[in-house]
PyMOL Python script that loads the backbone (N, CA, C, O; Angstrom):
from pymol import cmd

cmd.read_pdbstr("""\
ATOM      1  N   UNK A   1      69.823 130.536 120.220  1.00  0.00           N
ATOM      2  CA  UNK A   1      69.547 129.278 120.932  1.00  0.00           C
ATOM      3  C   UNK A   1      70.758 128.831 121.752  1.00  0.00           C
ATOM      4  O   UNK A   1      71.778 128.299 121.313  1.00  0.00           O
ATOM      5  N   UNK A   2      70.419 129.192 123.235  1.00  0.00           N
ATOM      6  CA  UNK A   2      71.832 128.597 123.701  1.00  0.00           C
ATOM      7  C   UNK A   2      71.959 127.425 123.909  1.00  0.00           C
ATOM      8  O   UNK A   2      73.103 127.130 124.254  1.00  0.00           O
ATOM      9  N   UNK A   3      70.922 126.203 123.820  1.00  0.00           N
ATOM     10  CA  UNK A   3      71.657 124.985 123.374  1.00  0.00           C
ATOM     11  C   UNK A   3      72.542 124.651 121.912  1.00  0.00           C
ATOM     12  O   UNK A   3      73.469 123.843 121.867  1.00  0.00           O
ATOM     13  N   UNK A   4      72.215 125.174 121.148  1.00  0.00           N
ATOM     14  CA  UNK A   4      72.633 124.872 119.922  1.00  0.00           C
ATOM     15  C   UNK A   4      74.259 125.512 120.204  1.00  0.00           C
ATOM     16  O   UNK A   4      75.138 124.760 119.782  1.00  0.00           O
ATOM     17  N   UNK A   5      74.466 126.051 120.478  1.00  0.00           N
ATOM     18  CA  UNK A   5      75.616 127.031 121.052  1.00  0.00           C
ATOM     19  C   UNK A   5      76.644 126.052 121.519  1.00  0.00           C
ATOM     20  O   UNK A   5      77.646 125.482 121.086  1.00  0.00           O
ATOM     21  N   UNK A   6      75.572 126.163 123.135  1.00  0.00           N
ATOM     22  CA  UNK A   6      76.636 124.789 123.676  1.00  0.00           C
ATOM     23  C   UNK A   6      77.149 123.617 122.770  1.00  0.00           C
ATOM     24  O   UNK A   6      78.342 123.321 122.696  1.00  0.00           O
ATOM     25  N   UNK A   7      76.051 122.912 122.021  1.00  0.00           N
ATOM     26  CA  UNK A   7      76.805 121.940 121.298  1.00  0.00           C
ATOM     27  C   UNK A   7      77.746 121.871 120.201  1.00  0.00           C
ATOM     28  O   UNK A   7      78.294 120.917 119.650  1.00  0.00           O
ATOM     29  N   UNK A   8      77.805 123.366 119.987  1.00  0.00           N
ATOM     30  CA  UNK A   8      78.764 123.276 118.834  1.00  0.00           C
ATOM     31  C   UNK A   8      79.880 123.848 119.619  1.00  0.00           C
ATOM     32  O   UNK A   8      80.820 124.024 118.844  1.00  0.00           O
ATOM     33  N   UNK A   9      80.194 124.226 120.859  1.00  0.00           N
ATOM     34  CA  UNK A   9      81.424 124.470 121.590  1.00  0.00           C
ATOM     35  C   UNK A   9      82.032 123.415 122.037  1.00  0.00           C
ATOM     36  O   UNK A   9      83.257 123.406 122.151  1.00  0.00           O
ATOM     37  N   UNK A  10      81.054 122.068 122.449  1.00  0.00           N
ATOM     38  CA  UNK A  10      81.222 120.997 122.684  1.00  0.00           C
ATOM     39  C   UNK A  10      81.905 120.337 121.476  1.00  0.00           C
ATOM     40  O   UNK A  10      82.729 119.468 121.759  1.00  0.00           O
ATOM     41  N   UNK A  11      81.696 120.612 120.145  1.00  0.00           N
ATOM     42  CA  UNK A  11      82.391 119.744 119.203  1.00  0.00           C
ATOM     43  C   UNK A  11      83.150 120.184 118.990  1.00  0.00           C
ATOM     44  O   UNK A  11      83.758 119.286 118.409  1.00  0.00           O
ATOM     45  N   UNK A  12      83.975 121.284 118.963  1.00  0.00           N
ATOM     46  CA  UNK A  12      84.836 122.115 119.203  1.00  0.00           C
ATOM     47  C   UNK A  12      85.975 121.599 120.041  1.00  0.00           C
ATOM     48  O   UNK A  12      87.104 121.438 119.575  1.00  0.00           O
ATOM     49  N   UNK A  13      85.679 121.366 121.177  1.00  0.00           N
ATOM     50  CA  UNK A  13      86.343 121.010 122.366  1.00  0.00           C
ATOM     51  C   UNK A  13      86.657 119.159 121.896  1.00  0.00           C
ATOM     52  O   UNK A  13      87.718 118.546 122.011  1.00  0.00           O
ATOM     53  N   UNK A  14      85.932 118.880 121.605  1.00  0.00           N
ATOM     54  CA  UNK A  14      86.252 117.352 120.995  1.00  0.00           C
ATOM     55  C   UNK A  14      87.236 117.162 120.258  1.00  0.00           C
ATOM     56  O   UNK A  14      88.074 116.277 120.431  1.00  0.00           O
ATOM     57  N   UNK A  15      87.223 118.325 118.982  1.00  0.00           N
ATOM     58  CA  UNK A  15      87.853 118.815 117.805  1.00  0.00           C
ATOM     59  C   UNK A  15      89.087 118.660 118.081  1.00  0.00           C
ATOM     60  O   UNK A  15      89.861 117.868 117.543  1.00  0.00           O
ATOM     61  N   UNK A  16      89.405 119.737 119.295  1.00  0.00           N
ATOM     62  CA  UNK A  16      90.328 120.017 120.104  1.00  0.00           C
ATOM     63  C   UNK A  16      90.814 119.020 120.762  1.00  0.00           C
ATOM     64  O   UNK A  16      92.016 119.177 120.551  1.00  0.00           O
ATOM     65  N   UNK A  17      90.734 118.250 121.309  1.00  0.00           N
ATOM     66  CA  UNK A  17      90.804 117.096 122.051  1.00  0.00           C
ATOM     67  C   UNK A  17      91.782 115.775 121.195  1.00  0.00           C
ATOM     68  O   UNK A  17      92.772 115.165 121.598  1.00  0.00           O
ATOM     69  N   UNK A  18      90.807 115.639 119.511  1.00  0.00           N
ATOM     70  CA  UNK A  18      91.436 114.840 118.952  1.00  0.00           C
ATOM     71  C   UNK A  18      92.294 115.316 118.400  1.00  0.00           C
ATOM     72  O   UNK A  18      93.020 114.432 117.945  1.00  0.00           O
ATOM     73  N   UNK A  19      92.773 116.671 118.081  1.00  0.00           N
ATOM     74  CA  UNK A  19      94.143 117.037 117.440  1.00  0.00           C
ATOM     75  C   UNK A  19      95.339 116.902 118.648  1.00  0.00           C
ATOM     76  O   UNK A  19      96.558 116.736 118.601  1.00  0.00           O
ATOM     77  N   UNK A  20      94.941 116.967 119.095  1.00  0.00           N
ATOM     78  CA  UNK A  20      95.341 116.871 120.847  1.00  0.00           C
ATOM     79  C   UNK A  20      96.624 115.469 120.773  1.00  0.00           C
ATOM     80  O   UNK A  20      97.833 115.334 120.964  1.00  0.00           O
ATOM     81  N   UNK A  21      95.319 114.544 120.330  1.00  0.00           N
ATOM     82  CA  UNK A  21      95.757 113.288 120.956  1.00  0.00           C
ATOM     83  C   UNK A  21      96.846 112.698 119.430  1.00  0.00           C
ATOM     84  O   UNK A  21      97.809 111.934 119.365  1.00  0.00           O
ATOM     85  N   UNK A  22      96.108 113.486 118.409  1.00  0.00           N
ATOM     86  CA  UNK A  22      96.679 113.157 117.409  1.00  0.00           C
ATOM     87  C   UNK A  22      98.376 113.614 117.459  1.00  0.00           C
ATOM     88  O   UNK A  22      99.181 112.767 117.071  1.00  0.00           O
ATOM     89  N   UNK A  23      98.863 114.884 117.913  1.00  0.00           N
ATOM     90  CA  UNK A  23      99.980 115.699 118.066  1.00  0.00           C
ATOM     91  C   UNK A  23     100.342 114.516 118.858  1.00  0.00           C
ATOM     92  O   UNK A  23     101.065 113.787 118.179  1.00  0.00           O
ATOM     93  N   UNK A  24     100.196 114.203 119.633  1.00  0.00           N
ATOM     94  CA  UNK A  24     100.776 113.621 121.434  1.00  0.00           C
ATOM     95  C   UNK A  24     101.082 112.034 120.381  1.00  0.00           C
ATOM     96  O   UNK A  24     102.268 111.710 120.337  1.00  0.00           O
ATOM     97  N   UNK A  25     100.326 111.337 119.783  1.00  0.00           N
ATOM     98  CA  UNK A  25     100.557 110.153 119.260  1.00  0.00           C
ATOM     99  C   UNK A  25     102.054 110.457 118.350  1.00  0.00           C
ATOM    100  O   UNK A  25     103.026 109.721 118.521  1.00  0.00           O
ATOM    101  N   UNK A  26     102.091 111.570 117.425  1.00  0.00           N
ATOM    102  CA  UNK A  26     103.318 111.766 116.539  1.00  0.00           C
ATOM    103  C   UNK A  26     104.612 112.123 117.587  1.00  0.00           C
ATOM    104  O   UNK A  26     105.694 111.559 117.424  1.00  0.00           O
ATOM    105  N   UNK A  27     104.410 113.074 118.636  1.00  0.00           N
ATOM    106  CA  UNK A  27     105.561 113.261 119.034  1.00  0.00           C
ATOM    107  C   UNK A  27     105.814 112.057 120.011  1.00  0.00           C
ATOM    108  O   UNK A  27     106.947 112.090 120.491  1.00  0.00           O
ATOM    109  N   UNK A  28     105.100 111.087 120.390  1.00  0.00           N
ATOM    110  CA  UNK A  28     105.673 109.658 120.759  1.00  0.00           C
ATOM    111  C   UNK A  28     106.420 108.673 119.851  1.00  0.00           C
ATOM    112  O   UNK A  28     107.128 107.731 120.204  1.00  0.00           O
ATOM    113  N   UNK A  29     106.089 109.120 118.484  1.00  0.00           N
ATOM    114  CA  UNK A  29     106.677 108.386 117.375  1.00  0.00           C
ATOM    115  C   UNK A  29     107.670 108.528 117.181  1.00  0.00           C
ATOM    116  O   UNK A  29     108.502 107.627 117.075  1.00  0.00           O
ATOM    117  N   UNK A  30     107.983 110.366 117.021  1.00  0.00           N
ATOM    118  CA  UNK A  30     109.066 111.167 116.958  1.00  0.00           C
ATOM    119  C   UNK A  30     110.236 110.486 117.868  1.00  0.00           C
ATOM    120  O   UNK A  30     111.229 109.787 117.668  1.00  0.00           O
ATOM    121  N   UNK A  31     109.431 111.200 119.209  1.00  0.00           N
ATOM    122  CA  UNK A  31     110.497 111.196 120.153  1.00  0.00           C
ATOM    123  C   UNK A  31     111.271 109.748 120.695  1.00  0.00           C
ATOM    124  O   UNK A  31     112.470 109.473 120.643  1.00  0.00           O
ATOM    125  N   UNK A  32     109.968 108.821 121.310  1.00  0.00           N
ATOM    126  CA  UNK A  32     109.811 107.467 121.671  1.00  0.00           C
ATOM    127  C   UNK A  32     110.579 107.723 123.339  1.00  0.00           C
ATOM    128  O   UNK A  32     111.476 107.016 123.800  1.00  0.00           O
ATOM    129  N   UNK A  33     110.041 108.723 123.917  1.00  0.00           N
ATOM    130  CA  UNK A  33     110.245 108.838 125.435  1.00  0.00           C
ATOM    131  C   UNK A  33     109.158 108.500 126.292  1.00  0.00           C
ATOM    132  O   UNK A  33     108.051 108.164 125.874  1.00  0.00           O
ATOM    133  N   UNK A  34     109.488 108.593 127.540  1.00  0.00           N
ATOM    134  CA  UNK A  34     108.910 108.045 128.458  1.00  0.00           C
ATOM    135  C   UNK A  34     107.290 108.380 128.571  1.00  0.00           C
ATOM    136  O   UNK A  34     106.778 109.154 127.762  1.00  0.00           O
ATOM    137  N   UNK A  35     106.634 107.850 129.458  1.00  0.00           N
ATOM    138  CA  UNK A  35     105.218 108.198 129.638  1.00  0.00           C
ATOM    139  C   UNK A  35     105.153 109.457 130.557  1.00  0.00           C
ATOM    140  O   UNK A  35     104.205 110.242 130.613  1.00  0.00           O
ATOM    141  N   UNK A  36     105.868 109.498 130.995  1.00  0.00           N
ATOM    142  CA  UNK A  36     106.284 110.726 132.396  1.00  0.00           C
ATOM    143  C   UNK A  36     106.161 112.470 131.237  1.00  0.00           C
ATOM    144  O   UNK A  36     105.548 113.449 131.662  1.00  0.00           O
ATOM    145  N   UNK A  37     106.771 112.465 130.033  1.00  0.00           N
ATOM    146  CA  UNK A  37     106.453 113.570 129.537  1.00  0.00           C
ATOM    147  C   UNK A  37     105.396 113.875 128.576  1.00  0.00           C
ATOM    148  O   UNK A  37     105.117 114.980 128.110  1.00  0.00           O
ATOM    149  N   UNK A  38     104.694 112.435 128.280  1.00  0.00           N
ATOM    150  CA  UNK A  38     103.220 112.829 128.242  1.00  0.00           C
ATOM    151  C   UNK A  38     102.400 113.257 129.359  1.00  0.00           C
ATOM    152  O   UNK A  38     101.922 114.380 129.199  1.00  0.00           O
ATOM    153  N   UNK A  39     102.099 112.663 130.470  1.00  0.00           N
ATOM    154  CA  UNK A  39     101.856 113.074 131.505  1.00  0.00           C
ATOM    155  C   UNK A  39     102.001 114.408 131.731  1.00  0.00           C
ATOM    156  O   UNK A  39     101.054 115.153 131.983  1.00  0.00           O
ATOM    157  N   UNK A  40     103.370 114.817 131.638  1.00  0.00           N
ATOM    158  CA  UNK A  40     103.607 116.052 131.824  1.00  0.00           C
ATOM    159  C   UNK A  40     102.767 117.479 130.830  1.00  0.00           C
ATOM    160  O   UNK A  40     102.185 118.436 131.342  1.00  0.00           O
ATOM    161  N   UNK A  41     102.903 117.283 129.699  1.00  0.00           N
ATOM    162  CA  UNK A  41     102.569 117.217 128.589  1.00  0.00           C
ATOM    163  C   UNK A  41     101.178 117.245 128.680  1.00  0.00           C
ATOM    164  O   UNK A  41     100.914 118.447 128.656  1.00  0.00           O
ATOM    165  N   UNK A  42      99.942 116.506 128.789  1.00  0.00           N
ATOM    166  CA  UNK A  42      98.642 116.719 128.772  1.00  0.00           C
ATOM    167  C   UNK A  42      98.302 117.906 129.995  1.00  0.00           C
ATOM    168  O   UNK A  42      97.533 118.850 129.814  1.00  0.00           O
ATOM    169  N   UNK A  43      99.028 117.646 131.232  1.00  0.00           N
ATOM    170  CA  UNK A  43      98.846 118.731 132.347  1.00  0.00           C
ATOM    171  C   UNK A  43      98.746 120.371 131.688  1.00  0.00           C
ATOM    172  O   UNK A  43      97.739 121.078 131.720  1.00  0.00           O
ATOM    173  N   UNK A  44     100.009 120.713 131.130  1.00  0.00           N
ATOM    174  CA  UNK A  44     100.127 121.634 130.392  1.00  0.00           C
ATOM    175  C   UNK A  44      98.996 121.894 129.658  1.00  0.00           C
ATOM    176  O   UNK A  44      98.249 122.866 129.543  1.00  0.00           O
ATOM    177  N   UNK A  45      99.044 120.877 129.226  1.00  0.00           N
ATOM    178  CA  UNK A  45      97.256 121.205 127.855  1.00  0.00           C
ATOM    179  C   UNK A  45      96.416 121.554 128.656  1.00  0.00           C
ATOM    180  O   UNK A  45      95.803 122.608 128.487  1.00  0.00           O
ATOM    181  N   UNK A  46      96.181 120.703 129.775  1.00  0.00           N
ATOM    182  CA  UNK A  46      94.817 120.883 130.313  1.00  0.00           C
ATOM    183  C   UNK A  46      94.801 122.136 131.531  1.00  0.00           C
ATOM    184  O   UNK A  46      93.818 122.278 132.259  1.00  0.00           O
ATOM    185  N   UNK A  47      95.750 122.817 131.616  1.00  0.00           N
ATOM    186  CA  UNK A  47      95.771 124.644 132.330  1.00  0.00           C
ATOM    187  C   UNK A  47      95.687 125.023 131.335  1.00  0.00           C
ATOM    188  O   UNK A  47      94.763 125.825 131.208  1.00  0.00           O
ATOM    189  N   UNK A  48      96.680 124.679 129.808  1.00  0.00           N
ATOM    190  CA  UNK A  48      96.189 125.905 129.423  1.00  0.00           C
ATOM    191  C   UNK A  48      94.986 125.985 128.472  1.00  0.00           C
ATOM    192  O   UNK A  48      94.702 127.053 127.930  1.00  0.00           O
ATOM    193  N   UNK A  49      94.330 124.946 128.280  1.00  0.00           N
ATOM    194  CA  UNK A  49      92.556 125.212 127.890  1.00  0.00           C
ATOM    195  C   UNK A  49      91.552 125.338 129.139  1.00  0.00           C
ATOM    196  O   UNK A  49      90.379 124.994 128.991  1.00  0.00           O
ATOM    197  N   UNK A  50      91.991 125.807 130.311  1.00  0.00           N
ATOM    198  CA  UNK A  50      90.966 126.114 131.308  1.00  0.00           C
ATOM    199  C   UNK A  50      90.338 124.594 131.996  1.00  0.00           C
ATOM    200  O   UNK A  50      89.229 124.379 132.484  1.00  0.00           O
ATOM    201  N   UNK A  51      91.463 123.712 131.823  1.00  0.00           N
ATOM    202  CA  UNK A  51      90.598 122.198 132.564  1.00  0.00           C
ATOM    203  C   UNK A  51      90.183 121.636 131.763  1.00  0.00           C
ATOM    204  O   UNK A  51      89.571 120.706 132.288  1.00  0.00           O
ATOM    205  N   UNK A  52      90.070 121.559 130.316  1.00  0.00           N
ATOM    206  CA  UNK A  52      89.392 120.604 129.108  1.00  0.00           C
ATOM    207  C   UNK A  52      89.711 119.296 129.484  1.00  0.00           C
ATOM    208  O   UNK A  52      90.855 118.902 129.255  1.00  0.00           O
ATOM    209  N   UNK A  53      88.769 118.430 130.109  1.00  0.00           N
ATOM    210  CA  UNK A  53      89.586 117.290 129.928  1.00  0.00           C
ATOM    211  C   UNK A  53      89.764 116.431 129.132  1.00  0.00           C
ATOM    212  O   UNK A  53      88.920 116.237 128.258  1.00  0.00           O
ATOM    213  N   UNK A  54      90.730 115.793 129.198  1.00  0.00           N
ATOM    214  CA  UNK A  54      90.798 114.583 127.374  1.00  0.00           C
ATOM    215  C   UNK A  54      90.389 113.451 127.953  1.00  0.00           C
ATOM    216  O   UNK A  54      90.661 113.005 129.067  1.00  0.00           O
ATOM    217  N   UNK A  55      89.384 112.817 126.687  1.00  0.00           N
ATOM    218  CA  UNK A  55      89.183 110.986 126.902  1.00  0.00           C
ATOM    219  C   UNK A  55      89.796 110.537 127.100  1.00  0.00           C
ATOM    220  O   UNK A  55      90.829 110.738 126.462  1.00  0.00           O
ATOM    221  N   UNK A  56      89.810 109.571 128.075  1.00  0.00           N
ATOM    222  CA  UNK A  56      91.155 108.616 128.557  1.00  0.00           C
ATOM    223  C   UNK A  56      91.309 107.709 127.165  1.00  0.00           C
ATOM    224  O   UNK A  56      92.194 106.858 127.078  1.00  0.00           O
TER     225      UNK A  56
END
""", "prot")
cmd.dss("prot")
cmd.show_as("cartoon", "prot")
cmd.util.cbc("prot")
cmd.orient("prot")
């Protein structure tokens, strides 16, 4: 069933998304730098998962 497919690649990618945001929240804690290397930082993410984009 290739819907069923799709949606579980889709939660996947969500999955992905919130560990994402979860990492990016600690190393702001960590670090406590600018917004400029998150920025930088999600770009990176998002070449190297092929364009995934994250929830604003």
């Amino acid at each position: 069933m290739p819907e069923l497919k799709f949606k579980v690649l889709s939660i996947q990618n969500v999955a992905k998304n919130i560990k994402f945001m979860i990492m990016i929240s600690k190393i702001l804690r960590e670090e406590k730098k600018s917004s400029c290397i998150l920025i930088y930082r999600m770009s990176i993410y998002k070449e190297y998962n092929g364009g995934v984009h994250l929830a604003n």
